[in-house]
N, C-alpha and C positions, 0 to 999 in steps of 0.2 A: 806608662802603664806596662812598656815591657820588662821592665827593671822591675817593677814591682810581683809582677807574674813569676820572672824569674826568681826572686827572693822568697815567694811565697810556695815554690814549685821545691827549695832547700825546706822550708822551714816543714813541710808537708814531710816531707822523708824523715827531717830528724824528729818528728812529734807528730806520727799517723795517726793517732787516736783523738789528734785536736778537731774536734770537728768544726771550730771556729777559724780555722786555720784552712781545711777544706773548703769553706763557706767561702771567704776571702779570696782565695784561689779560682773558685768561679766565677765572681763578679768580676774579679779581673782578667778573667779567660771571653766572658761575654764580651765584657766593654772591648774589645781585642777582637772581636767575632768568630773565636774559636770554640763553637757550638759546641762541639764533641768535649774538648778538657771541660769547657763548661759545665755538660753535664753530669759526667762521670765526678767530676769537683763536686756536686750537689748532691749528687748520689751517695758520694761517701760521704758529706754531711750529714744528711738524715739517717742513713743507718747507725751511724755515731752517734744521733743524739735519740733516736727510737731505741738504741743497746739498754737494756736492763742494766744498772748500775749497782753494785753493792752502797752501803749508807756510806762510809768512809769514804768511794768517789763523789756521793753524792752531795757530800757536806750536809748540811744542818736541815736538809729539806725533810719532811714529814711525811708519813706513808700516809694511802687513804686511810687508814684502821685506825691510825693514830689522830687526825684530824675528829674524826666524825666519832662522835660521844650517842 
């Protein structure tokens, strides 16, 4: 688990905005009982995925306007 923390601690730096990459990073900060990166890991997951997204990040997802007829 600590190899993995540490490879996810590079991968965090070189692609901050992955929030799945974040996400990762915590679970393997818990399982390790490092509450603090833990959190701060999950932290910037959900701020990353709560970010307003323009459509071209967002890929082919659909606004509410455009759903609802």
């Amino acid at each position: 688990m600590e190899t993995a923390r540490a490879r996810l601690r590079v991968l965090c730096e070189a692609s901050p905005s992955s929030a799945d990459a974040w996400y990762a990073l915590g679970c393997a900060a818990g399982e390790l009982g490092a509450e603090d990166e833990n959190r701060t890991a999950w932290k910037q997951a959900w701020q990353l995925d709560a970010a307003p997204r323009d459509r071209a990040e967002a890929g082919d997802r659909l606004t509410e306007s455009e759903v609802v007829v």
